[in-house]
C-alpha positions as CSV (number, residue, x, y, z in Angstrom):
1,X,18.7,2.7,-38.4
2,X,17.0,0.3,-35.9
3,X,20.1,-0.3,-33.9
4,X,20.8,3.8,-34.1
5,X,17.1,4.8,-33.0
6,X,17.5,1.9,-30.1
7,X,20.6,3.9,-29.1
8,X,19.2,6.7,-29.0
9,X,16.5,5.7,-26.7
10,X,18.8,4.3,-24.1
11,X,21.5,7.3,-24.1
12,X,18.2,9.1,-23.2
13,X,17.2,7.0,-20.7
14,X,20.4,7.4,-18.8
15,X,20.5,11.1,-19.6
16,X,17.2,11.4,-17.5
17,X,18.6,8.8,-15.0
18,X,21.9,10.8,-14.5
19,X,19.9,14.3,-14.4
20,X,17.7,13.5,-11.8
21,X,20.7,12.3,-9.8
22,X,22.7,15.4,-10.3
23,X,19.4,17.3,-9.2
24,X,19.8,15.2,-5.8
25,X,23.1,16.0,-5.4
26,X,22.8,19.8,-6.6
27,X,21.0,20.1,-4.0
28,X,22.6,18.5,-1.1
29,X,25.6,20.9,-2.6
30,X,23.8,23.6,-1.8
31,X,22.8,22.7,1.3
32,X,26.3,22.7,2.3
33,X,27.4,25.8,3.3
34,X,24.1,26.0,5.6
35,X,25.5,22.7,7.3
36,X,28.8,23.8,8.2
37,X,27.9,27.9,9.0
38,X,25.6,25.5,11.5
39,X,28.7,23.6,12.3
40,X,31.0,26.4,13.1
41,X,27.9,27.9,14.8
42,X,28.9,27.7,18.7
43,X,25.6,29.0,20.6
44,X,26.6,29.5,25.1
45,X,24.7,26.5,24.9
46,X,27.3,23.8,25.2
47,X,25.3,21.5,22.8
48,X,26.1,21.8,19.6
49,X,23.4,22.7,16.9
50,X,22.8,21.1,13.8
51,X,21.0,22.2,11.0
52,X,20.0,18.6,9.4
53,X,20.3,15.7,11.3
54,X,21.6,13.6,8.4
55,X,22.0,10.1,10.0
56,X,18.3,10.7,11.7
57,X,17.4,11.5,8.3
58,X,18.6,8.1,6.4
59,X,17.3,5.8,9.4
60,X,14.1,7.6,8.9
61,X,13.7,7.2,5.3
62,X,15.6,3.5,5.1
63,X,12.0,1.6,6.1
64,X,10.4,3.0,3.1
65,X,12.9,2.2,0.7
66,X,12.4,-1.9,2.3
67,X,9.2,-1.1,1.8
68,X,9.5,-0.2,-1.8
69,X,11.9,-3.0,-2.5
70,X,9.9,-5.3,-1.2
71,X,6.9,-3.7,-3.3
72,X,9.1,-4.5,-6.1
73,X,9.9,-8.3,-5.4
74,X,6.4,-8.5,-4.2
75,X,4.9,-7.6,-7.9
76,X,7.8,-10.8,-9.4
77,X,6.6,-13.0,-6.9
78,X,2.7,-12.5,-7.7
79,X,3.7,-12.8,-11.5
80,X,5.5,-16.1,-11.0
81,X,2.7,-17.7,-9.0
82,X,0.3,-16.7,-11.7
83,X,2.5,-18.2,-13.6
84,X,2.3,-21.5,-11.7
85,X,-1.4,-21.5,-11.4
86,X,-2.3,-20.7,-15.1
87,X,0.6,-23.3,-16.4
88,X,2.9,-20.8,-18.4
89,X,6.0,-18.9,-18.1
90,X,6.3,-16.1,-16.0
91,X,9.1,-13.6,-15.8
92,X,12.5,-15.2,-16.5
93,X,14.2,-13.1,-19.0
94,X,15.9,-10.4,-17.1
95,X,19.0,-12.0,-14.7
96,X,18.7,-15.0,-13.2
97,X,14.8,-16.2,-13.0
98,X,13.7,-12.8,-14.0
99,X,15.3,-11.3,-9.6
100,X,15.5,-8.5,-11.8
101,X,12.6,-8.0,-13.8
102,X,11.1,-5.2,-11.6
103,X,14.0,-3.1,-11.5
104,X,13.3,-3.0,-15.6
105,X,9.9,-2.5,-15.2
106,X,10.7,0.4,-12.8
107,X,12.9,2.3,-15.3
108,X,10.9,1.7,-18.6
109,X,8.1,3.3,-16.2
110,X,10.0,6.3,-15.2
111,X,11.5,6.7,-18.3
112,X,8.3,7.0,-20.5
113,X,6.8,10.0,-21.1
114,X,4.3,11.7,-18.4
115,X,1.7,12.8,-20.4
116,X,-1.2,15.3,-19.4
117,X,-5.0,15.0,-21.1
118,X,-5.7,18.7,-22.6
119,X,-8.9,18.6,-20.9
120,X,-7.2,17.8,-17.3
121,X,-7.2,19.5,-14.3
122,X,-3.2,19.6,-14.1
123,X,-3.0,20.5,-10.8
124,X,-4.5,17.5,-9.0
125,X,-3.9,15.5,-12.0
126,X,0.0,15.7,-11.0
127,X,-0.7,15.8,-7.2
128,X,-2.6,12.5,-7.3
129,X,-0.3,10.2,-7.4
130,X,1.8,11.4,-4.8
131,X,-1.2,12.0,-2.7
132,X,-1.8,7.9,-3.2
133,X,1.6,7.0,-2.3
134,X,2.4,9.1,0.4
135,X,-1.1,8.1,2.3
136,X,0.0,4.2,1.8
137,X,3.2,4.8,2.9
138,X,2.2,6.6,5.9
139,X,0.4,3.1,7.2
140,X,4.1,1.3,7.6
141,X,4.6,4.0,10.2
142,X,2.1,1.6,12.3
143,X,4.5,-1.3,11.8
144,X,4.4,-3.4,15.0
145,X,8.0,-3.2,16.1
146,X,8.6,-5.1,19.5
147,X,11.8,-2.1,19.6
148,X,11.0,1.3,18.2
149,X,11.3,4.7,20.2
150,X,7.7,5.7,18.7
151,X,4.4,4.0,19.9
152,X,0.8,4.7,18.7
153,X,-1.1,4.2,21.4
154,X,-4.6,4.6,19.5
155,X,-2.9,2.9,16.3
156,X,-5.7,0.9,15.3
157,X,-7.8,4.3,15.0
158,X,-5.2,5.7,13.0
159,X,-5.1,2.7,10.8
160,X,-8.7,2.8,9.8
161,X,-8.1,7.3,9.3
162,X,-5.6,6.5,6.8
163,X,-7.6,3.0,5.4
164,X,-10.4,6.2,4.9
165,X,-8.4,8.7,3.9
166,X,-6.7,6.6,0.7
167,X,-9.4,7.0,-1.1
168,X,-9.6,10.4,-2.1
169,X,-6.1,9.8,-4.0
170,X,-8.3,7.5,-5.9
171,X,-11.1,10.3,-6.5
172,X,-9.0,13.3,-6.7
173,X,-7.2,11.7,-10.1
174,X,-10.6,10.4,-11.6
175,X,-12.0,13.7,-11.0
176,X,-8.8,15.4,-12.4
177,X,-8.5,13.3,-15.4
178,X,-11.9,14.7,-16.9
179,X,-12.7,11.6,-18.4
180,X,-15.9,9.6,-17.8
181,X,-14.2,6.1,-17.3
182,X,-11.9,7.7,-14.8
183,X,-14.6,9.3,-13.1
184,X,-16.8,6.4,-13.1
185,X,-13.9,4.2,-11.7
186,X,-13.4,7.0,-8.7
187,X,-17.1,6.9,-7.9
188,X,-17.0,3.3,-7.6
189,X,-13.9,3.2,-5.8
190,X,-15.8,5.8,-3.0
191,X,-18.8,4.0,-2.5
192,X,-16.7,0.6,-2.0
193,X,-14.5,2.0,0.4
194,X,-17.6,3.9,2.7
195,X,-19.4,0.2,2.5
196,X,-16.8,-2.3,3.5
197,X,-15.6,0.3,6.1
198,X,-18.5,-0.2,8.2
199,X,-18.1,-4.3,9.0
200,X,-14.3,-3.4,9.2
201,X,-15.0,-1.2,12.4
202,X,-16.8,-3.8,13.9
203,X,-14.0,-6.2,13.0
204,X,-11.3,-3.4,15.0
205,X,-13.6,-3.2,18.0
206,X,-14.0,-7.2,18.3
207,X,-10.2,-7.5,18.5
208,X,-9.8,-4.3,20.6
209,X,-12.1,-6.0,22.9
210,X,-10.5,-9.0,23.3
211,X,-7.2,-7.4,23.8
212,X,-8.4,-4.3,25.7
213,X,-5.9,-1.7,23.7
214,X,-5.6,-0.2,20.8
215,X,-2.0,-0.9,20.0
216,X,-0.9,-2.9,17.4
217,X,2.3,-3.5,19.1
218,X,0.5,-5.1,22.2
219,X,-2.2,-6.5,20.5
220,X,0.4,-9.2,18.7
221,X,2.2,-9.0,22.2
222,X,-1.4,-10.6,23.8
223,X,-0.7,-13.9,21.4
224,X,2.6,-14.7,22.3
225,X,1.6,-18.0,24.5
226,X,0.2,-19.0,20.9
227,X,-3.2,-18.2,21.8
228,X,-4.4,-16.7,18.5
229,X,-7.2,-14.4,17.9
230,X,-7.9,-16.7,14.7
231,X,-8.9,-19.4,17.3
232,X,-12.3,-17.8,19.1
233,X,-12.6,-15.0,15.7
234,X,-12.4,-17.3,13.0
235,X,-15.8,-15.8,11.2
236,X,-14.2,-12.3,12.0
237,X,-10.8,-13.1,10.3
238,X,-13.0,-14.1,7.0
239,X,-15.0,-11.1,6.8
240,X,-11.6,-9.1,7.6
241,X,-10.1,-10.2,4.5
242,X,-13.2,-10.0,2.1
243,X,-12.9,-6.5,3.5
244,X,-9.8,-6.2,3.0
245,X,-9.7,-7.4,-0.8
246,X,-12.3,-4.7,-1.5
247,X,-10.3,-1.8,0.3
248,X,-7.5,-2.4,-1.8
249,X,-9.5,-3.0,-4.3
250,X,-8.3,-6.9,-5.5
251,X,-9.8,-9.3,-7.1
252,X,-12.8,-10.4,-7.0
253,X,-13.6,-6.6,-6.0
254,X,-11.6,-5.0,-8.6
255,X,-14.2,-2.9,-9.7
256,X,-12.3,0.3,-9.6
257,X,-10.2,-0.5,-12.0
258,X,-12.4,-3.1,-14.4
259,X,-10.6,-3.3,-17.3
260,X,-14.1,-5.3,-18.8
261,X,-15.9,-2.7,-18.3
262,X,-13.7,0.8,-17.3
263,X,-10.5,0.0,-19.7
264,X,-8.0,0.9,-16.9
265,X,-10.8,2.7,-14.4
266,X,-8.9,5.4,-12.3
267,X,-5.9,5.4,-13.9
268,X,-6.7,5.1,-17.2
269,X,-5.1,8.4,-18.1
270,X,-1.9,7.9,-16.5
271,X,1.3,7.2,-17.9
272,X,5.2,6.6,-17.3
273,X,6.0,7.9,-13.6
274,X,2.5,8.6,-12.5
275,X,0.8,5.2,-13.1
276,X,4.2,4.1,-11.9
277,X,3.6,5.7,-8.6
278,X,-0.4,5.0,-8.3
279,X,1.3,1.1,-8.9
280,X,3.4,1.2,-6.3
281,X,0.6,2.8,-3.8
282,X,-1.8,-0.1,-4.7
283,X,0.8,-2.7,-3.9
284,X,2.3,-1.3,-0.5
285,X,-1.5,-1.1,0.7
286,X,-1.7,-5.1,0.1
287,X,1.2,-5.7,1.9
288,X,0.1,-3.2,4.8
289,X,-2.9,-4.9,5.3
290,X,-1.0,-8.6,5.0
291,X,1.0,-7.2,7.9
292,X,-2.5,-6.2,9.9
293,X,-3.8,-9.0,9.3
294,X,-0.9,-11.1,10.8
295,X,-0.6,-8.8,13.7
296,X,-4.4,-8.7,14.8
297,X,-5.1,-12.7,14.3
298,X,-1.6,-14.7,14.5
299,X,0.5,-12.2,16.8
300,X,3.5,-13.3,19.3
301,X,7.2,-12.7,18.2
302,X,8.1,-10.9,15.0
303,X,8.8,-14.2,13.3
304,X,5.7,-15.1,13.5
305,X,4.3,-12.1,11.8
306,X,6.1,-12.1,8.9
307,X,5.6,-15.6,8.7
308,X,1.5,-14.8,8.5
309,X,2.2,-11.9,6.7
310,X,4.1,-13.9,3.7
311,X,0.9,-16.0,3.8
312,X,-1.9,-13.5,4.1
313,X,0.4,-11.9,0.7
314,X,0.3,-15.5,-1.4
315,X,-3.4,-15.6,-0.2
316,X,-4.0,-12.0,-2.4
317,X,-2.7,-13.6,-5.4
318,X,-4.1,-16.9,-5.3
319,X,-7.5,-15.2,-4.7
320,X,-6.8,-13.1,-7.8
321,X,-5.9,-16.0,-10.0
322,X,-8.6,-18.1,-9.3
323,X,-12.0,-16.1,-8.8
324,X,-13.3,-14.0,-11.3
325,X,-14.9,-10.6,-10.6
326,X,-18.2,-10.1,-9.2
327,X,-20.8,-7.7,-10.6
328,X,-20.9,-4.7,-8.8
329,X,-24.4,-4.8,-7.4
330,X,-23.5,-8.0,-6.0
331,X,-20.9,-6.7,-4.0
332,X,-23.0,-3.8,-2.6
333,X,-25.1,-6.7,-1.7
334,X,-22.4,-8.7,-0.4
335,X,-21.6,-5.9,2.5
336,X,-24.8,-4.9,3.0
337,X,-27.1,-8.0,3.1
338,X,-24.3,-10.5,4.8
339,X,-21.1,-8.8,6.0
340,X,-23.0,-5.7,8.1
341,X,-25.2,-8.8,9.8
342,X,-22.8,-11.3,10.6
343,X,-20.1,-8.9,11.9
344,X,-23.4,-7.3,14.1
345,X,-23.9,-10.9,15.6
346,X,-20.2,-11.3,15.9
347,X,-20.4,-8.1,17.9
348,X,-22.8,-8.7,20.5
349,X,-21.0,-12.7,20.6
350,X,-17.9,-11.1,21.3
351,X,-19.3,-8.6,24.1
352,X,-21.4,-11.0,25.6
353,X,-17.9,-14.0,26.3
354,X,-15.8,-11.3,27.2
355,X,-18.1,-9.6,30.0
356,X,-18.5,-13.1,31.2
């Protein structure tokens, strides 16, 4: 009966696989006929008109799914250091060393049940985690490609407008999950990301001095003759990532999602696909900011960058592994009290060297 029931489960799973792929290509069926009336379409216009662009359509969305693969490895390589660190076995079941273990993770996720509290606000509690994903993914657009037909010029703005904006994914599901952990998590997770964005926007404007733009892409270009920002803005690059570990709210700032104290915080509601999602949100943020990091403080060639990057990754992981988490008034205290002043004097430093 065991073996039967276990059957059972996986022709389901594959059902649901297989029926969300037939929805995909239902619709790309139907889309059909509107692509080649479009096709036959000839306007006095010599050029011809397309309806959908499809090969501008699969370059476009090929850099998300990297960075969702790479959310994916990312999430195996932080279990196996952990693993390393604490002296135990990590993941190392599934294929060869465990390469595929977040695949599996993945579909057991997706293929749990999505479940929705009675009490919840369905509407925002299903909009959510969309809202969380789409706002981190929307970062990697910054990506500082030496080669890319799109340049923000005022790209570190827009950095700190989505770094802002990513936290009201975080409130709107507390909020819509009508529970008082959840909600409690959300408040938390608004007042942490107000505080630490403060010393953060002096952090942008030291480096925006130094470089005099606002472009990611020529603010790594500045450091290729291996002059590194980390070099004159060492104390800046600290406070960056304490920032940094509380915007995406890590270890020892975790407090959004204590499970000591909040059983799961935010997301405590959430199950199958949407705390799959939020998951995958929380993890593309880290690596985001990994890539920031390396391209505002160890710039030059791309190599170079994701060498800093892979780094500035391992660094989130070893951090979380080895500190434990800080009370909460402590780290109001933290940004307050320390961060806000040193980052004030690194301010006035930075304006005083550079205008001489």
């Amino acid at each position: 009966s065991a073996k039967a029931s276990l059957t059972m489960s996986n022709v389901e799973c594959l059902f649901k696989v297989f029926s969300k792929s037939g929805v995909i290509f239902s619709t790309y069926i139907l889309l059909s006929p509107y692509q080649v009336l479009a096709d036959s379409f000839t306007p006095l216009d010599p050029a011809k008109v397309v309806l959908v662009d499809w090969a501008a359509v699969i370059v476009s969305i090929i850099p998300f799914v990297g960075v969702l693969l790479a959310v994916g490895f990312y999430t195996l390589l932080e279990r196996k250091i952990l693993a390393i660190i604490m002296i135990r076995k990590g993941p190392s079941k599934v294929s060869y060393m465990g390469i595929l273990q977040p695949f599996s993770d993945a579909g057991k996720l997706l293929c749990k049940e999505f479940i929705v509290p009675t009490r919840a606000n369905v509407g925002p509690f299903i909009l959510a985690p969309a809202l969380m994903l789409a706002i981190s993914l929307l970062g990697w657009l910054l990506y500082p490609y030496k080669s890319a037909e799109v340049f923000y010029v005022f790209g570190v703005i827009l950095f700190m407008v989505i770094t802002s904006v990513s936290v009201y994914g975080v409130m709107m599901s507390g909020w819509a999950s009508n529970s008082k952990y959840s909600l409690l998590g959300a408040v938390r997770a608004m007042a942490q990301s107000i505080s630490y964005e403060i010393p953060m926007g002096f952090i942008f404007f030291c480096v925006v001095l130094c470089s005099g733009v606002f472009m990611f892409q020529e603010i790594s270009v500045f450091q290729q003759s291996l002059f590194f920002f980390f070099l004159p803005l060492c104390v800046v690059m600290l406070v960056w990532m304490l920032c940094m570990l509380a915007e995406t709210n890590r270890a020892p700032f975790d407090f959004v999602e204590g499970e000591s104290e909040l059983v799961s915080g935010y997301n405590v509601e959430y199950s199958g696909g949407g705390f799959a999602v939020m998951f995958i949100a929380e993890y593309s943020s880290i690596l985001l900011s990994s890539v920031m990091s390396a391209a505002m403080f160890f710039g030059g060639n791309e190599a170079l960058v994701g060498f800093f990057m892979m780094v500035f990754a391992i660094f989130f992981v070893v951090v979380r592994a080895s500190l434990p988490r800080l009370r909460y008034d402590k780290l109001m205290n933290l940004c307050w009290t320390v961060l806000l002043c040193v980052m004030l004097t690194a301010s006035v430093c930075v304006v005083v060297l550079v205008g001489v």
